[in-house]
PyMOL Python script that loads the backbone (N, CA, C, O; Angstrom):
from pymol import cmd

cmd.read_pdbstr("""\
ATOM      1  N   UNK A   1      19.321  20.751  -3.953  1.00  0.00           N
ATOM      2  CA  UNK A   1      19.601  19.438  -4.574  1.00  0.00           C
ATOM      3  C   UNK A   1      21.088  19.348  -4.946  1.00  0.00           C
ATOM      4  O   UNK A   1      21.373  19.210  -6.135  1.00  0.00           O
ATOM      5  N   UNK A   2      21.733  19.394  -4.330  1.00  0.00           N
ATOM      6  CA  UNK A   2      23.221  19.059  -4.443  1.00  0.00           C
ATOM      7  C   UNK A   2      23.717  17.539  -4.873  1.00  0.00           C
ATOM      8  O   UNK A   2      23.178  16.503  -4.484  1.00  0.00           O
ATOM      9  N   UNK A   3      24.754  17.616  -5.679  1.00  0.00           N
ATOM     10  CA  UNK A   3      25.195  16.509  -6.399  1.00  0.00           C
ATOM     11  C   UNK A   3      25.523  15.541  -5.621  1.00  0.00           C
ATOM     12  O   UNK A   3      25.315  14.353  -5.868  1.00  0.00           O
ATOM     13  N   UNK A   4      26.221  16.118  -4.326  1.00  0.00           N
ATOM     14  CA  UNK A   4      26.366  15.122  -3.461  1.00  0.00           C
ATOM     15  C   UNK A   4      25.793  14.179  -3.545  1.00  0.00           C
ATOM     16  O   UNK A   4      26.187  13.149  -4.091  1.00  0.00           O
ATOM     17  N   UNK A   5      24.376  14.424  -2.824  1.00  0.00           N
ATOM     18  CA  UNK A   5      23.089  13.418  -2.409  1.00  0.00           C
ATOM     19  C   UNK A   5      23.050  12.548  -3.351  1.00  0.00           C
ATOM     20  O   UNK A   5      23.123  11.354  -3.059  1.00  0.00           O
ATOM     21  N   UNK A   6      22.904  13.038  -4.917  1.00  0.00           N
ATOM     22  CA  UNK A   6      22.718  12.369  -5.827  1.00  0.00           C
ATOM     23  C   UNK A   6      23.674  10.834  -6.421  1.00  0.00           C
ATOM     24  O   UNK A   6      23.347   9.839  -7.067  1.00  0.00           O
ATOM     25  N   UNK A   7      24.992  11.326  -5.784  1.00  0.00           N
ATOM     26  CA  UNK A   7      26.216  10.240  -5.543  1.00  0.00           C
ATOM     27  C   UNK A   7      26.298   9.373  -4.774  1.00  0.00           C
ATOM     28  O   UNK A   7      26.926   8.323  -4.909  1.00  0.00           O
ATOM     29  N   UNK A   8      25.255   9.949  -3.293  1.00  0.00           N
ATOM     30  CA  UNK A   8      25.497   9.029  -2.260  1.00  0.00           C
ATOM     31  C   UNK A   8      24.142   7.686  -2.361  1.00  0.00           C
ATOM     32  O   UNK A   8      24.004   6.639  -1.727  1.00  0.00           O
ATOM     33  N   UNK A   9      23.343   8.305  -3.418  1.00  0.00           N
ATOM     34  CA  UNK A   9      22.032   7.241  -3.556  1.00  0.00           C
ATOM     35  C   UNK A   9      21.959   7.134  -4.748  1.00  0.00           C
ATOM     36  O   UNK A   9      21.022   7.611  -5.388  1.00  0.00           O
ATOM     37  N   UNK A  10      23.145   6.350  -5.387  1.00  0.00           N
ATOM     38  CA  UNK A  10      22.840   6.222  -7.393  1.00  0.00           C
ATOM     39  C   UNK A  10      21.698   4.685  -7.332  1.00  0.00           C
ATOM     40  O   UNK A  10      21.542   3.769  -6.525  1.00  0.00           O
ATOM     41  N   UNK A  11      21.087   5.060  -8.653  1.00  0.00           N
ATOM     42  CA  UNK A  11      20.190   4.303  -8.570  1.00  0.00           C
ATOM     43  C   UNK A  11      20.029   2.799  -8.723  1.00  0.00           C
ATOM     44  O   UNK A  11      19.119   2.024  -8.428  1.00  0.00           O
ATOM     45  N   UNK A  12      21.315   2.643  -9.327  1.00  0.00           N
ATOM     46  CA  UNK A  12      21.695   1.264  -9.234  1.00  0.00           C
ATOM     47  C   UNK A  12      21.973   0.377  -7.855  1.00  0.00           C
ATOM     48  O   UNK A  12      21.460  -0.712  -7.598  1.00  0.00           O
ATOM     49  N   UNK A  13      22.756   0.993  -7.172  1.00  0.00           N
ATOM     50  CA  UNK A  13      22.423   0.472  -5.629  1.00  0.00           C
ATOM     51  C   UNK A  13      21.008   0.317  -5.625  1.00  0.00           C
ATOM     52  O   UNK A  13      20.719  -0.879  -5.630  1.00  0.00           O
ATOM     53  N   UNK A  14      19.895   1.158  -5.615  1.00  0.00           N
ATOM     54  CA  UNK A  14      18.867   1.092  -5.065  1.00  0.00           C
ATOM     55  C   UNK A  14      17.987  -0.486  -5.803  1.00  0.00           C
ATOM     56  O   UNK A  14      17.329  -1.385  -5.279  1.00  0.00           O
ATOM     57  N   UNK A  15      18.342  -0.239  -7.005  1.00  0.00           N
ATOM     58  CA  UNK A  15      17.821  -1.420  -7.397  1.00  0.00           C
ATOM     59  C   UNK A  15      18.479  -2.601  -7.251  1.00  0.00           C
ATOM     60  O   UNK A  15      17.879  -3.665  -7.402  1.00  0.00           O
ATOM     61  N   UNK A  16      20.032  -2.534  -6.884  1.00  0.00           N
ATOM     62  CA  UNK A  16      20.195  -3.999  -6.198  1.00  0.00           C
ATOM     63  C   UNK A  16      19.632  -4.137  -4.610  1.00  0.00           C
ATOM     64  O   UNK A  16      19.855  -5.156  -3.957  1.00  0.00           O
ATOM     65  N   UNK A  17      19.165  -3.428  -4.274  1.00  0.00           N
ATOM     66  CA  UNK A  17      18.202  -3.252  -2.791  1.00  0.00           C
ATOM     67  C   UNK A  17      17.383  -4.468  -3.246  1.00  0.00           C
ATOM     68  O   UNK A  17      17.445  -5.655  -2.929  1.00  0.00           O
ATOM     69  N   UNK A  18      16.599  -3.791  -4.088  1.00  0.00           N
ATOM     70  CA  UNK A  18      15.186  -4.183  -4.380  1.00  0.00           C
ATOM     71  C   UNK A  18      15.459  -5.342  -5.014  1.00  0.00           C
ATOM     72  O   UNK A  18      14.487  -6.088  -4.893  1.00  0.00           O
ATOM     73  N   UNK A  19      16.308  -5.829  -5.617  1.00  0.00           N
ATOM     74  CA  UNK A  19      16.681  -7.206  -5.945  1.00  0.00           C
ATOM     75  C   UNK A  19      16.427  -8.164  -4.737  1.00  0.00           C
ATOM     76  O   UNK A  19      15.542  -8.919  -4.335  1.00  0.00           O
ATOM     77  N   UNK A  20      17.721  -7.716  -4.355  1.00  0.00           N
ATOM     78  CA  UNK A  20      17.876  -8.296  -3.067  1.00  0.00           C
ATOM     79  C   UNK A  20      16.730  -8.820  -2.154  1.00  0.00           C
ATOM     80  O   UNK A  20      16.641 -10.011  -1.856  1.00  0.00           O
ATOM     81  N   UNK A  21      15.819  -7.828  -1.706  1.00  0.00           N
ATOM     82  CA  UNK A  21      14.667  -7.711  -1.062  1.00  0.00           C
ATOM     83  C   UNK A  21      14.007  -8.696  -1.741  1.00  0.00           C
ATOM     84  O   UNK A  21      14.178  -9.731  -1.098  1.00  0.00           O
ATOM     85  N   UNK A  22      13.347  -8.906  -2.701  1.00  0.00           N
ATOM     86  CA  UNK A  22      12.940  -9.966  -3.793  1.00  0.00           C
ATOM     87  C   UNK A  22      13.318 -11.521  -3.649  1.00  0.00           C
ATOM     88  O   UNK A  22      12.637 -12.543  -3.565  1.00  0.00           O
ATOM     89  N   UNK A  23      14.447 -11.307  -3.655  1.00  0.00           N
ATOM     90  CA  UNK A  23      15.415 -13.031  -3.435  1.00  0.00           C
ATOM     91  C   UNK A  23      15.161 -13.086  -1.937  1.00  0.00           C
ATOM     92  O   UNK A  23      14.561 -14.138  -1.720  1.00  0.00           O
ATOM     93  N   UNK A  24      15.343 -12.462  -0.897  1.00  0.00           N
ATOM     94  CA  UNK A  24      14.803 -12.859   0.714  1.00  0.00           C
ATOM     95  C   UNK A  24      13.196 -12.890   1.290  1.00  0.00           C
ATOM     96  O   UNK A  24      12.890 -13.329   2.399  1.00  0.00           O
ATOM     97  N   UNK A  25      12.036 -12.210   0.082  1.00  0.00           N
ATOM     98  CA  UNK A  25      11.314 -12.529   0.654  1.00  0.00           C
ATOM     99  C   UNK A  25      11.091 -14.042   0.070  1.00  0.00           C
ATOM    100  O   UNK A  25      10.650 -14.846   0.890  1.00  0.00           O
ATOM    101  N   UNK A  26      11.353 -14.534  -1.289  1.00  0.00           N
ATOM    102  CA  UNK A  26      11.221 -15.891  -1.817  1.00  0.00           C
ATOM    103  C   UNK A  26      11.888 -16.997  -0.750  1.00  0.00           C
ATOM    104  O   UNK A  26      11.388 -18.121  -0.734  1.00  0.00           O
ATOM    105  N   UNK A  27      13.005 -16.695   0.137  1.00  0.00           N
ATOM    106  CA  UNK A  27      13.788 -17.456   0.752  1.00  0.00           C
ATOM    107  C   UNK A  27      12.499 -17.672   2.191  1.00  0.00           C
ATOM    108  O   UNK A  27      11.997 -18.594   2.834  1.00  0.00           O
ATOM    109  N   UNK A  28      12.438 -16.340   2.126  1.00  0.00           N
ATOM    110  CA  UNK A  28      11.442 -16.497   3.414  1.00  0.00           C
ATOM    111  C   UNK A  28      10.169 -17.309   3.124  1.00  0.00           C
ATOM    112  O   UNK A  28       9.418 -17.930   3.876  1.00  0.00           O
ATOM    113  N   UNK A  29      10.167 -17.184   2.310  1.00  0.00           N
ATOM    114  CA  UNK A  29       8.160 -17.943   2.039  1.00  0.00           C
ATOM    115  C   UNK A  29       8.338 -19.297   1.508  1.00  0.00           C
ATOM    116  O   UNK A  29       7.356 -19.993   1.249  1.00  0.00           O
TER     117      UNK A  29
END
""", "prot")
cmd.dss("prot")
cmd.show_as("cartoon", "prot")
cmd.util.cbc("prot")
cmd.orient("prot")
């Protein structure tokens, strides 16, 4: 488990993913 990894996927990106993902499926439907 190197720190690296941990830098390259902070979790805040991930949850503007999932934001994101959220606002396009509403756009879509």
């Amino acid at each position: 488990m190197p720190p690296k990894r941990q830098r390259n996927t902070p979790p805040k990106q991930q949850h503007t993913t999932d934001l994101e993902n959220h606002i396009h499926h509403d756009i879509n439907e």
